[in-house]
C-alpha atoms as an extended CHARMM CRD file, in Angstrom:
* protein
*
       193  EXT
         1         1  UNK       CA              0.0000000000        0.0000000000        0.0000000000  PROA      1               0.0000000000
         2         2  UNK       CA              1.0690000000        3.7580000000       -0.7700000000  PROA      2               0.0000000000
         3         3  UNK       CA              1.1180000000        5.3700000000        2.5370000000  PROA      3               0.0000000000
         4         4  UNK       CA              2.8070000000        8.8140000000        3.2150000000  PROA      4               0.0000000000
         5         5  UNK       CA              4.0250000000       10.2770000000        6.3220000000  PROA      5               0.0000000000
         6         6  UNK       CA              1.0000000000       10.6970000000        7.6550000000  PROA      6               0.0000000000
         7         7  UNK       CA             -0.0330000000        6.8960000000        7.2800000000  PROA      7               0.0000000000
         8         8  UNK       CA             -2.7510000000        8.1970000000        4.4050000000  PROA      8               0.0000000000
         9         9  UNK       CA             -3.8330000000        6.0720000000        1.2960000000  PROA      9               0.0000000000
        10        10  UNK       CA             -3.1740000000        7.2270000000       -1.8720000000  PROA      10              0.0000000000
        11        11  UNK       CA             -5.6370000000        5.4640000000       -3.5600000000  PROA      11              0.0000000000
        12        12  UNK       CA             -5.0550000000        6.9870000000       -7.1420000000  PROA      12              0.0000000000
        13        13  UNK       CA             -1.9050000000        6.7060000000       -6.7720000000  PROA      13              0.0000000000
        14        14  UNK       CA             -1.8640000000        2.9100000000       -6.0840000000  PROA      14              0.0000000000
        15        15  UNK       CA             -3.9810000000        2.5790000000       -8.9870000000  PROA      15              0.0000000000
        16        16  UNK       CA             -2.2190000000        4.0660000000      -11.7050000000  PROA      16              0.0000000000
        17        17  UNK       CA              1.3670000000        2.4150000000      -10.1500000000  PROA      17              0.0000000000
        18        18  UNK       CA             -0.4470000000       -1.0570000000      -10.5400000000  PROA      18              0.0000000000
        19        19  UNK       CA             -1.2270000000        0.0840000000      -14.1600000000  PROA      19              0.0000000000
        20        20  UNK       CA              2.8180000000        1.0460000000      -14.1000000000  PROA      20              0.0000000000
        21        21  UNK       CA              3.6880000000       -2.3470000000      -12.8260000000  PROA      21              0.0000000000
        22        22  UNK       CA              1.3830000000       -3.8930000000      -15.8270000000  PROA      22              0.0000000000
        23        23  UNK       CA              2.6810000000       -1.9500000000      -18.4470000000  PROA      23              0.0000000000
        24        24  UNK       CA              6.4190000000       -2.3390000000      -17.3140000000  PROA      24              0.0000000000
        25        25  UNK       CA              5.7750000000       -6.2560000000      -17.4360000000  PROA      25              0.0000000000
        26        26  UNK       CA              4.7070000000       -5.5940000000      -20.9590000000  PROA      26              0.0000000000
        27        27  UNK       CA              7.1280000000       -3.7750000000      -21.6160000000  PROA      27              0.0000000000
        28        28  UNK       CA              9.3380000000       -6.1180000000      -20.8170000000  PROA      28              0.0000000000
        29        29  UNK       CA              8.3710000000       -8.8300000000      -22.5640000000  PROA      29              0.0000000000
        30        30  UNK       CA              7.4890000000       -6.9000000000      -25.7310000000  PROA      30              0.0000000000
        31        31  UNK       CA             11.6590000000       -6.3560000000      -25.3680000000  PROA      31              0.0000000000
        32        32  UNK       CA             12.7380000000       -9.6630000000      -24.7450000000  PROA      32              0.0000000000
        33        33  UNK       CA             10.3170000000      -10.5810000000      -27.6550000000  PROA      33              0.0000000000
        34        34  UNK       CA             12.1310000000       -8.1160000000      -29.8090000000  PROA      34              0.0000000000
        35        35  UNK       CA             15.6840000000       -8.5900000000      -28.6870000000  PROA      35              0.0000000000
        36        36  UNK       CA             15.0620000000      -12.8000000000      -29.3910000000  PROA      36              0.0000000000
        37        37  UNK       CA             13.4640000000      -11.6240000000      -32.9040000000  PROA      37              0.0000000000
        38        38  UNK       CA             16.4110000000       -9.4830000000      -33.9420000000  PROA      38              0.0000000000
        39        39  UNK       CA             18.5720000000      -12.5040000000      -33.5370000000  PROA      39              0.0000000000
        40        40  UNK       CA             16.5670000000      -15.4680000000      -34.0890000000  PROA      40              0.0000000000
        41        41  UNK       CA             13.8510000000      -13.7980000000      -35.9200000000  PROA      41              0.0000000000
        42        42  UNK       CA             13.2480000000      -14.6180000000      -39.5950000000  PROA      42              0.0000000000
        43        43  UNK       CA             12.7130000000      -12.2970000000      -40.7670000000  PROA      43              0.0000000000
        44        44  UNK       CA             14.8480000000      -10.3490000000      -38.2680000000  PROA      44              0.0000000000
        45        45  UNK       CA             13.3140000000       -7.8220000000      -36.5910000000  PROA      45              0.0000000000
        46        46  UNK       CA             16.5920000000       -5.8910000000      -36.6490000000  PROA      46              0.0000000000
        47        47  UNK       CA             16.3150000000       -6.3760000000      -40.7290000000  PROA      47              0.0000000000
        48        48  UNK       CA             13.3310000000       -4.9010000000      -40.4720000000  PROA      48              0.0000000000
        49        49  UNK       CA             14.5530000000       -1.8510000000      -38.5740000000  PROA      49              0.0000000000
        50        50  UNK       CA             17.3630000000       -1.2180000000      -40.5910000000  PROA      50              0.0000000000
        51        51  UNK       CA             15.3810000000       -1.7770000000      -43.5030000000  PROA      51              0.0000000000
        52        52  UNK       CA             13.9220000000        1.6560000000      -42.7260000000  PROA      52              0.0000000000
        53        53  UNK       CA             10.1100000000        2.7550000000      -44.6690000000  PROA      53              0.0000000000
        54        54  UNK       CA              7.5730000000        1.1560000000      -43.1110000000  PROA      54              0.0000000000
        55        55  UNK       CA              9.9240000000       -1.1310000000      -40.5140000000  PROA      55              0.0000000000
        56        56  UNK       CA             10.5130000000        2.6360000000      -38.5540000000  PROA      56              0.0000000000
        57        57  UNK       CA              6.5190000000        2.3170000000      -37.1430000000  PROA      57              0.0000000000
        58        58  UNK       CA              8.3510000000       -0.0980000000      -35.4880000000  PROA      58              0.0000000000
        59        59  UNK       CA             10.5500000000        1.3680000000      -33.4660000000  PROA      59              0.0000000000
        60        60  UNK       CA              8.3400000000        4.7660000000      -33.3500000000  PROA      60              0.0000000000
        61        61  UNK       CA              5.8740000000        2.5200000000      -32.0960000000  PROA      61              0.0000000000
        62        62  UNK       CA              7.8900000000        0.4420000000      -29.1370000000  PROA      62              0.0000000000
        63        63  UNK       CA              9.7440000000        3.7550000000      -28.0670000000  PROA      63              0.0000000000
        64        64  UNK       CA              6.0790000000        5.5620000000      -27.9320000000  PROA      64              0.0000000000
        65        65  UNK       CA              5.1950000000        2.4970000000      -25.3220000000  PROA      65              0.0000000000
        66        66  UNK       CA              8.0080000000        2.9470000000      -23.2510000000  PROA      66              0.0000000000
        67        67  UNK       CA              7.5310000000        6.8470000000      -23.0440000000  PROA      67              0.0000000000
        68        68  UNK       CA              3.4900000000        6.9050000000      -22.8870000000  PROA      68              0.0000000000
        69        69  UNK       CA              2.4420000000        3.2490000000      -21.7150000000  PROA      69              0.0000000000
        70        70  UNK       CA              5.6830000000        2.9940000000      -18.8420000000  PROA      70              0.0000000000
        71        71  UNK       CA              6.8250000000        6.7150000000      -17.9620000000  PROA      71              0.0000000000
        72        72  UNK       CA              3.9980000000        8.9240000000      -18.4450000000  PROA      72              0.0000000000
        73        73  UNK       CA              1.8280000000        6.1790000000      -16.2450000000  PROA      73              0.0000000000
        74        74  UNK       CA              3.9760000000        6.3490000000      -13.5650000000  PROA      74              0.0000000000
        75        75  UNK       CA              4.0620000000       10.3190000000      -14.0560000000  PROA      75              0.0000000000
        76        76  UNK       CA              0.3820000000        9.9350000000      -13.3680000000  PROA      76              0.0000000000
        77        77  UNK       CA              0.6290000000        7.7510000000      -10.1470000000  PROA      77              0.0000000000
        78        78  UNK       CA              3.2630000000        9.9630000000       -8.5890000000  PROA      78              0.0000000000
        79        79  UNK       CA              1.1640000000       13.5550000000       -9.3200000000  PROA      79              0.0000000000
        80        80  UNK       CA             -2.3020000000       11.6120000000       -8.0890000000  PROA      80              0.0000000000
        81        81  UNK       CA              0.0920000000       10.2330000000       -5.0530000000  PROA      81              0.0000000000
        82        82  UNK       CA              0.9870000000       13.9260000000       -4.4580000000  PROA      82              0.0000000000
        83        83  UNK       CA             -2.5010000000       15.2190000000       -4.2320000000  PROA      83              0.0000000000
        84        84  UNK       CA             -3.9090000000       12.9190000000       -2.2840000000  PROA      84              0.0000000000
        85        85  UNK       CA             -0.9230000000       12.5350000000        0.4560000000  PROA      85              0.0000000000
        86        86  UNK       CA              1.1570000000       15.5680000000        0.4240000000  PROA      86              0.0000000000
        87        87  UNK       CA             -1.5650000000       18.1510000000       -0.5270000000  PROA      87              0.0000000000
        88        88  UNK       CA             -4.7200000000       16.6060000000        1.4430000000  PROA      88              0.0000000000
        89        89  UNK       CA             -6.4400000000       16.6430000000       -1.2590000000  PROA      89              0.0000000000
        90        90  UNK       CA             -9.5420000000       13.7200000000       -1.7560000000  PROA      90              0.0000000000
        91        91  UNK       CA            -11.4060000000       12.3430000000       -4.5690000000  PROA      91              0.0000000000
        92        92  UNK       CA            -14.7250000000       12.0700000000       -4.2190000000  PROA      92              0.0000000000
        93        93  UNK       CA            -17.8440000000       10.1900000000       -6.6360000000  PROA      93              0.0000000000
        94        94  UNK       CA            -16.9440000000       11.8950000000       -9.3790000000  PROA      94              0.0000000000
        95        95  UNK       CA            -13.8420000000       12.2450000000       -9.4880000000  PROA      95              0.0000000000
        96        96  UNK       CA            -13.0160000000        8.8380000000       -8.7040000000  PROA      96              0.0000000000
        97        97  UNK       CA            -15.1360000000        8.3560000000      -11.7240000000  PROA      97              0.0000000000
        98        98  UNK       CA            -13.0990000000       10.3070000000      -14.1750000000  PROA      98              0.0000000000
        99        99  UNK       CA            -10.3100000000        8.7970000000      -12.6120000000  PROA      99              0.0000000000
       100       100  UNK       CA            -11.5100000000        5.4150000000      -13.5290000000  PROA      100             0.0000000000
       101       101  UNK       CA            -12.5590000000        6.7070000000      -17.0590000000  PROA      101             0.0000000000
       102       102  UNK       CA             -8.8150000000        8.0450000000      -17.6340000000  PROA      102             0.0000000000
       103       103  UNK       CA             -6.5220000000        4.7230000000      -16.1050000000  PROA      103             0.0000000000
       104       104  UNK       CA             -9.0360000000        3.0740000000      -18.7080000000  PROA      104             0.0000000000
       105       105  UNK       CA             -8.8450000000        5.0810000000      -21.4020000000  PROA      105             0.0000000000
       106       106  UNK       CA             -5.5380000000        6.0580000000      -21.1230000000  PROA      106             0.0000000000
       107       107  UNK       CA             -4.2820000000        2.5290000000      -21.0110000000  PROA      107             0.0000000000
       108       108  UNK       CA             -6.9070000000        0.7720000000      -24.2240000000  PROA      108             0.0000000000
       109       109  UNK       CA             -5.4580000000        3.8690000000      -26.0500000000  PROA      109             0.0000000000
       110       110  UNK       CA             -1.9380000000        3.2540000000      -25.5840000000  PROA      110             0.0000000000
       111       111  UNK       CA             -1.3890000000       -0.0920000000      -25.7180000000  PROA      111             0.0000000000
       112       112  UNK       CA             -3.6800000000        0.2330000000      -29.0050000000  PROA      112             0.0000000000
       113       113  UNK       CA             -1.7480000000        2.8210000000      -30.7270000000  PROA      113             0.0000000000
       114       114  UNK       CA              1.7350000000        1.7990000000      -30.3690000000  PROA      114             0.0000000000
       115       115  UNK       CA              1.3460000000       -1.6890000000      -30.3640000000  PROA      115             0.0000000000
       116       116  UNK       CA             -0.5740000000       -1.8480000000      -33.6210000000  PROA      116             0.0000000000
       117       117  UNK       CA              2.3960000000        1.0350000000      -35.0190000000  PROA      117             0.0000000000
       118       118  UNK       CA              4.5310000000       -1.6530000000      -33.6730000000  PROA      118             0.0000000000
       119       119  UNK       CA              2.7080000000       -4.6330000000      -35.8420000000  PROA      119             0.0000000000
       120       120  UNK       CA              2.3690000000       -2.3240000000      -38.8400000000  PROA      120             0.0000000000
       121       121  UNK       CA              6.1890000000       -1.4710000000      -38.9810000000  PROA      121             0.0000000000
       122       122  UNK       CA              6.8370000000       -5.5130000000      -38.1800000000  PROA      122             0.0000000000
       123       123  UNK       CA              5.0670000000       -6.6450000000      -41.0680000000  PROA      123             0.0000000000
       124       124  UNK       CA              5.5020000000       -3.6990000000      -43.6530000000  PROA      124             0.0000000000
       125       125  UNK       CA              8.8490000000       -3.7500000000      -42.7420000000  PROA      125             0.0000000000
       126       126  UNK       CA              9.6570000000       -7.4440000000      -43.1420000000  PROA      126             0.0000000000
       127       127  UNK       CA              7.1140000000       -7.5620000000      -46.3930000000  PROA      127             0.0000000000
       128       128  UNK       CA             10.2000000000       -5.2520000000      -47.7160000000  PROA      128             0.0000000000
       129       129  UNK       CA             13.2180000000       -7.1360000000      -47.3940000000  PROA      129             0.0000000000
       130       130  UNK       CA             14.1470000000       -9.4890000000      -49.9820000000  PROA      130             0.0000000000
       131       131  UNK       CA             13.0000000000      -13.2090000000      -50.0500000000  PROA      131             0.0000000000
       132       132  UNK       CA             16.5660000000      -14.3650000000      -49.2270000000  PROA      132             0.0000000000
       133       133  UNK       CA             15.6620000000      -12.7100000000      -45.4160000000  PROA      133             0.0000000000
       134       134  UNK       CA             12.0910000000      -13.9820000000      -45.1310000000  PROA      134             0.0000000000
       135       135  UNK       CA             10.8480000000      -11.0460000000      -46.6470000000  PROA      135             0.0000000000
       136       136  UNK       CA              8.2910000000      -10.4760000000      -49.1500000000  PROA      136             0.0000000000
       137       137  UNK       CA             10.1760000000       -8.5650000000      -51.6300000000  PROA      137             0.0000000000
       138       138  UNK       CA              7.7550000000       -5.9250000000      -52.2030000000  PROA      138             0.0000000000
       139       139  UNK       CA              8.5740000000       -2.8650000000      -53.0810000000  PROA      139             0.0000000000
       140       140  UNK       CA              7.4100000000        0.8850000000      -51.2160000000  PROA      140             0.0000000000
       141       141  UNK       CA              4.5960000000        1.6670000000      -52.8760000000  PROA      141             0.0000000000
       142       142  UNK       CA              3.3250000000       -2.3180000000      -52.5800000000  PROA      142             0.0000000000
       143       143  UNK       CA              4.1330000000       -2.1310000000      -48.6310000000  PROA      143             0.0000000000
       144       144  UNK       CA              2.2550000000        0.8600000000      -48.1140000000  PROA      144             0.0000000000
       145       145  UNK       CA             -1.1060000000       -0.1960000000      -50.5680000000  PROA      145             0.0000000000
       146       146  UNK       CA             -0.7160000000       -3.6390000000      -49.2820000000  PROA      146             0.0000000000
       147       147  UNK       CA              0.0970000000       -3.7950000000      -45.6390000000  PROA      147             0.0000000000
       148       148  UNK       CA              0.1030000000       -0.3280000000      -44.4060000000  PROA      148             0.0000000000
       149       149  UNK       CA             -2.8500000000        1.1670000000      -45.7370000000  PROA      149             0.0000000000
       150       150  UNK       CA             -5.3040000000       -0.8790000000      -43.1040000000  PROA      150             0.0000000000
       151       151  UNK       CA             -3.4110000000        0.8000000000      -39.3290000000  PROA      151             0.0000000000
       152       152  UNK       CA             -3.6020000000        4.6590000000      -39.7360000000  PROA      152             0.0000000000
       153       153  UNK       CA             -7.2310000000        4.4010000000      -38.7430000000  PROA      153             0.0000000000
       154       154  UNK       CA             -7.2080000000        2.5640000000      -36.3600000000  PROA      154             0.0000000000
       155       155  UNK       CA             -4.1480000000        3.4040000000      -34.6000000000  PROA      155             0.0000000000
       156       156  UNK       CA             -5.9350000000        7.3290000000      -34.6580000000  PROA      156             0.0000000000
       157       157  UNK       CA             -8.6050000000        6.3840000000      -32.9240000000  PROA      157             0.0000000000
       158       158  UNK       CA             -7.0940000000        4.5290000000      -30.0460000000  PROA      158             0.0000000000
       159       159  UNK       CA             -4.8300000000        7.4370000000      -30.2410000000  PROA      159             0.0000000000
       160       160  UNK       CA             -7.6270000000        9.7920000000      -29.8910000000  PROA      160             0.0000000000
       161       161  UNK       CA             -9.0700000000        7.4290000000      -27.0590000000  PROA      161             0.0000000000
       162       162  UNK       CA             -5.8810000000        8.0660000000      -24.9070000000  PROA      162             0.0000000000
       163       163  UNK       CA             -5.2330000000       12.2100000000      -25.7320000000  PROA      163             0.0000000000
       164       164  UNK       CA             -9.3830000000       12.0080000000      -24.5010000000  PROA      164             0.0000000000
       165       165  UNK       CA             -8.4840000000        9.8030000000      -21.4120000000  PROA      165             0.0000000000
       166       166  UNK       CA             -5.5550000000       12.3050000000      -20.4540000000  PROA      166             0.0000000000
       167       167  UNK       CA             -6.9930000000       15.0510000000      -21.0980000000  PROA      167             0.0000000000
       168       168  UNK       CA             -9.7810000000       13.6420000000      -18.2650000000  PROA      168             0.0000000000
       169       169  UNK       CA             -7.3500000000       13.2440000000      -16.3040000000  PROA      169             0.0000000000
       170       170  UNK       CA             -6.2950000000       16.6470000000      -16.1560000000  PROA      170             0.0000000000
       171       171  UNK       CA             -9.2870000000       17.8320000000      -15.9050000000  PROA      171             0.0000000000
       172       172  UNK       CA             -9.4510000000       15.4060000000      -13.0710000000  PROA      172             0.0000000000
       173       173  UNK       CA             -6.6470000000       16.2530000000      -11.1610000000  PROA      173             0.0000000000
       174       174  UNK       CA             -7.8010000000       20.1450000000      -11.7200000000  PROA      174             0.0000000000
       175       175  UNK       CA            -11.0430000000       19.5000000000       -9.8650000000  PROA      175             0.0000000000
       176       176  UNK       CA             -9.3230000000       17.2440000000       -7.3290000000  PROA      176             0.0000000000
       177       177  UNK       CA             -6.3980000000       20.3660000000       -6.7220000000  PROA      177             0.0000000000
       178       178  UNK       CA             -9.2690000000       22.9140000000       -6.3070000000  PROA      178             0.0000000000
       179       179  UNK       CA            -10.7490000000       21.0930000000       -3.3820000000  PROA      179             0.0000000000
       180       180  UNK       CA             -9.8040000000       22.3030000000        0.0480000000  PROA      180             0.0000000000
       181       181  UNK       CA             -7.6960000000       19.8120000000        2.2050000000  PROA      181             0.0000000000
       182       182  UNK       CA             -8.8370000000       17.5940000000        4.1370000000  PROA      182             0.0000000000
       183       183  UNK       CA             -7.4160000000       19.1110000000        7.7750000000  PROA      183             0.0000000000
       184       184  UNK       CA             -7.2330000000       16.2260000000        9.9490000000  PROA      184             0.0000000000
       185       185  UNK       CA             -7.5660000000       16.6500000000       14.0600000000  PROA      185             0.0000000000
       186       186  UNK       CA             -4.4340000000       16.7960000000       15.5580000000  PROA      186             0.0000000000
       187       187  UNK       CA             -3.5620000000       13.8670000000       18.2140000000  PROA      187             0.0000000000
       188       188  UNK       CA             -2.9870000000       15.1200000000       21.4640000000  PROA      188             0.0000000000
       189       189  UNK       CA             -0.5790000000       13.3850000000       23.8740000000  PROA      189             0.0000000000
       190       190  UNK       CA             -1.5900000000       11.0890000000       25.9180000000  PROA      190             0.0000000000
       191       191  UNK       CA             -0.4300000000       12.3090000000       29.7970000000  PROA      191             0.0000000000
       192       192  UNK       CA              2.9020000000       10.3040000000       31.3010000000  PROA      192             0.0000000000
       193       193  UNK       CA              4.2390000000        9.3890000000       28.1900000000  PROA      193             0.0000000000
């Protein structure tokens, strides 16, 4: 459990360091899966890379997890940690709601945009390199009409699903900050200790 000084819950902050926790697994194994594929891959996912064009939503992708599933998650759980312990600040009904509706929102959106960029650059990518490396041997233009042509759509609109969730959560965290603390009683001493 997340308790300050004060022996307080943060229970935002718990939440969105769980969803930290989650995503840094994933993260995790998404690199371990990438690392064994760039070796033992066929084709190699470091081919693919390398290859440049379409293989780049790759790595634009799995560096746009790290930053926005891992970092900015954690970012969250610290600043929701903050309000709730160090300024006294609580949720209440509704904003525990929007808080729900950004850690889901946030999270479908991320993990839906980057990992599909991720699959897109995979598979455009390794469509481009010759057959001799387990490609495809298309060309640009048959990568992109193809392959590519299916994920900007998508990958927008779980895009737009996590700017919507975060911008919740500010909006969240706004109301939240505006609240007064919560001034707890002081304990007095107990006499002949």
């Amino acid at each position: 459990m997340d308790r300050g000084n004060n022996g307080l819950r943060s229970k935002w902050g718990e939440r969105f360091t769980k969803a930290t926790l989650a995503q840094g697994t994933l993260a995790t194994g998404l690199t371990a899966y990438l690392l064994y594929q760039g070796v033992f891959g066929v084709p190699a996912a470091s081919r693919i890379v390398a290859g440049g064009g379409a293989g780049m939503w790759l790595t634009v992708g799995y560096f746009a997890y790290i930053i926005m599933g891992v970092l900015a998650t954690m970012a969250v759980a610290l600043f929701f940690r903050h309000l709730e312990l160090d300024l006294k600040r609580r949720f209440n009904k509704w904003t525990s709601g929007l808080a729900w509706i950004t850690l889901v929102m946030w999270n479908i959106g991320v993990i839906g945009a980057t990992w599909l960029m991720m699959y897109a650059g995979y598979t455009g990518g390794a469509a481009a390199l010759p057959t001799t490396s387990g490609g495809l041997g298309y060309n640009a233009g048959q990568v992109h009409s193809l392959i590519m042509v299916g994920y900007p759509t998508p990958i927008a609109i779980f895009m737009a699903v996590a700017v919507f969730g975060a911008f919740l959560g500010l909006l969240d965290a706004a109301l939240v900050w505006l609240r007064p603390a919560k001034v707890e009683a002081p304990v007095e001493a107990s006499v002949g200790q």
